[in-house]
N, C-alpha and C positions, 0 to 999 in steps of 0.2 A: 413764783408768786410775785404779784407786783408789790414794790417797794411800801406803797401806802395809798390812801383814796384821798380825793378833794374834800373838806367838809360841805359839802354841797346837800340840802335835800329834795331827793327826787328818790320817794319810796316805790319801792316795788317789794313784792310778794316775792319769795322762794316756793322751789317748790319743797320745803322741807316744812313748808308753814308758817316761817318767819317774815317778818316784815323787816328790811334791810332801808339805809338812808339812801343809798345808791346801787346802782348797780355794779360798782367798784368795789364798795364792800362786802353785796354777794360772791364775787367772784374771787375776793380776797381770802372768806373766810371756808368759799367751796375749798381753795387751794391747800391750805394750812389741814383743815381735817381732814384731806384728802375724802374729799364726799363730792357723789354727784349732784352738785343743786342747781337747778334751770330756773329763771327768770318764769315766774305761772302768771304773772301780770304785775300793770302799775294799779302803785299808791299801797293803801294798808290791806292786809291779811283780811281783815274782818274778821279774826275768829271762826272759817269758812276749817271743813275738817278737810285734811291732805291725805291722801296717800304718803305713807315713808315707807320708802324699802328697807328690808335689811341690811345691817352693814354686811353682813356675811354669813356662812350656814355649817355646821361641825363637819367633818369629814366622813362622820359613818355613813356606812353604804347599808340602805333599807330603799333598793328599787322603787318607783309608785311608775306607772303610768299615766301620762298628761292627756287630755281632749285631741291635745294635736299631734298625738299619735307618737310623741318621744318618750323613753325613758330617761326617767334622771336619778341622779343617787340618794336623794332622798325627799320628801314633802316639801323642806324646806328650800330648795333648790328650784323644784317647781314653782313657788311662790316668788322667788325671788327670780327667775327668769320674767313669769309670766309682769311682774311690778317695775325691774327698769326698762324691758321690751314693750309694757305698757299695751298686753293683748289680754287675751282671756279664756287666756288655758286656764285648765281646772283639773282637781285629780280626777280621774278616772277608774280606775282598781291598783291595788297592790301587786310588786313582781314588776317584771320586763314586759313590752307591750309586744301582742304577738302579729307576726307579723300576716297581714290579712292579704292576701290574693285576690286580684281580681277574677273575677267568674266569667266575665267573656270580653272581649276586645270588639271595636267597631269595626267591622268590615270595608276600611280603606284601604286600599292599596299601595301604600308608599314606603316599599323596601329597602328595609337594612338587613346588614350582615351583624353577627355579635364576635364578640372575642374565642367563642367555641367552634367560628367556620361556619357553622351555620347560617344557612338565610332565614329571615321572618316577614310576614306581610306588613309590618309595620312595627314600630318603638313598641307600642303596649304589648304587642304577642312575645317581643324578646323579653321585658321585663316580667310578664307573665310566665313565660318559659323558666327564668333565673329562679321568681319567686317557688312555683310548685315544684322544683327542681330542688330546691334550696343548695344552689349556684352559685359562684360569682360569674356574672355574664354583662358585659357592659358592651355598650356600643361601639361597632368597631369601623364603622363607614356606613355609607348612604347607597343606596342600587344592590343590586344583588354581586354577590361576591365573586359569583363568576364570571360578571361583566367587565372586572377588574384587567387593566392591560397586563397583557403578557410581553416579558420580553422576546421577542423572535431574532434570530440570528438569522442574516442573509445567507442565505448556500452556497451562495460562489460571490467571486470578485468579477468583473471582467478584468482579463488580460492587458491593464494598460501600465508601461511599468513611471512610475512616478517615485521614486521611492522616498521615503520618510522613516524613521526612526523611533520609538515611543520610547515613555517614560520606564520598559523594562529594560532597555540598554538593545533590545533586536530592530534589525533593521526587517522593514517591511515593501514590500512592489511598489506600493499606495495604502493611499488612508484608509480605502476601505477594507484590506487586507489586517490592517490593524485593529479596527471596529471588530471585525468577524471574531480574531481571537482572541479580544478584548471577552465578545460576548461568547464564545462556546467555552471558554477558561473558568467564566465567569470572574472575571477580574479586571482592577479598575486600569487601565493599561491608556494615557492620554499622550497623545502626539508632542512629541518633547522637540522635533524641529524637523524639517524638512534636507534630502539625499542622504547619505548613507552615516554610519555613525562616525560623528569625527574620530580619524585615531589619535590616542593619546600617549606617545613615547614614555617608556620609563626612562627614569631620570639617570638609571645607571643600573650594573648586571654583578651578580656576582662570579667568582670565579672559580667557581665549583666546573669539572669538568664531565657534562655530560652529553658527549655531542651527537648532532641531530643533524642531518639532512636537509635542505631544504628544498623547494618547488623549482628552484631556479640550478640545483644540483650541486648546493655548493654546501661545505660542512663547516657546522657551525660550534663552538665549543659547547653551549648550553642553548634552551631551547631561547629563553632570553635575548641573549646576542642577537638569534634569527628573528624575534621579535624586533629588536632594537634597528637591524638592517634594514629590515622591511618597512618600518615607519619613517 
């Protein structure tokens, strides 16, 4: 809240009804009662009658239906929507408002798909569909749903050997060898650098003895070590 007003007078009208010196001290005294009051004009009130909203409405719940097709939890709720919203709902019947379906849709043709896969000739036939269905079906895209790209995997690579290595640690011919079983894997598999995978020596082997052969015919105490040779 501001600290305090100027004594200055320049009346204006609340919308609470009041005639205020300033509009400092409208806004001073909206603050402090925590109330919504709006400047309704300058100079005095005139004794002119105001709308006042409620400050607030009890918590029981006694359903009404409003003009504008909502329910709310009780009369008083309605009123007091329809008073700081400043329209002109009005009750309607008691209970939850039901909900009405439309009887036909315009024959446009501008297709979506809904969240149940299906296609529709346009928004009002899905929401139509939802309502007499009594669905949740909401909008899932625009065109018909089977227009939607497909992923297609290339069938082959040609034979050109380039080779590169992807983000699974395999090395591949080329990139497009990578793409291919990126996409028949279906996995997200991104070129992490180009020729073969660097190797990378371990730092050191233990000396468990279990020895192994290697390509070059030579024996190694553990498979390790022939690692460690070979890098």
């Amino acid at each position: 809240c501001p600290p305090g007003c100027p004594k200055i007078l320049r009346h204006v009208c609340g919308s609470d009804g009041t005639t205020y010196d300033n509009s400092c001290l409208l806004r001073l005294t909206a603050c402090q009662q925590k109330k919504r009051i709006r400047v309704r004009g300058f100079g005095h009130c005139h004794g002119k009658p105001v709308c006042v909203c409620p400050p607030g409405c009890p918590s029981e719940v006694k359903p009404v239906c409003g003009t504008d097709g909502v329910t709310y939890d009780n009369l008083c709720s309605l009123r007091l929507k329809a008073c700081t919203d400043n329209t002109r709902t009005r009750f309607k019947a008691f209970g939850e408002c039901a909900c009405v379906c439309p009887p036909k849709c315009e024959k446009v043709y501008d297709p979506v798909y809904g969240s149940d896969g299906k296609n529709y000739d346009n928004e009002c036939e899905l929401k139509r569909a939802a309502c007499t269905s009594n669905r949740r079906i909401i909008l899932a895209g625009r065109g018909r749903d089977d227009d939607k790209p497909a992923c297609v995997c290339p069938p082959k690579c040609e034979k050109v050997y380039d080779p590169v290595y992807g983000s699974d640690g395999k090395n591949y011919d080329n990139e497009c060898e990578l793409k291919r079983a990126a996409c028949t894997s279906n996995r997200r598999i991104i070129l992490a650098g180009r020729g073969r995978v660097p190797c990378v020596c371990p730092p050191g082997c233990s000396k468990i003895l279990k020895r192994v052969r290697g390509s070059d015919g030579k024996i190694y105490d553990n498979e390790c070590l022939l690692k460690l040779a070979a890098c």
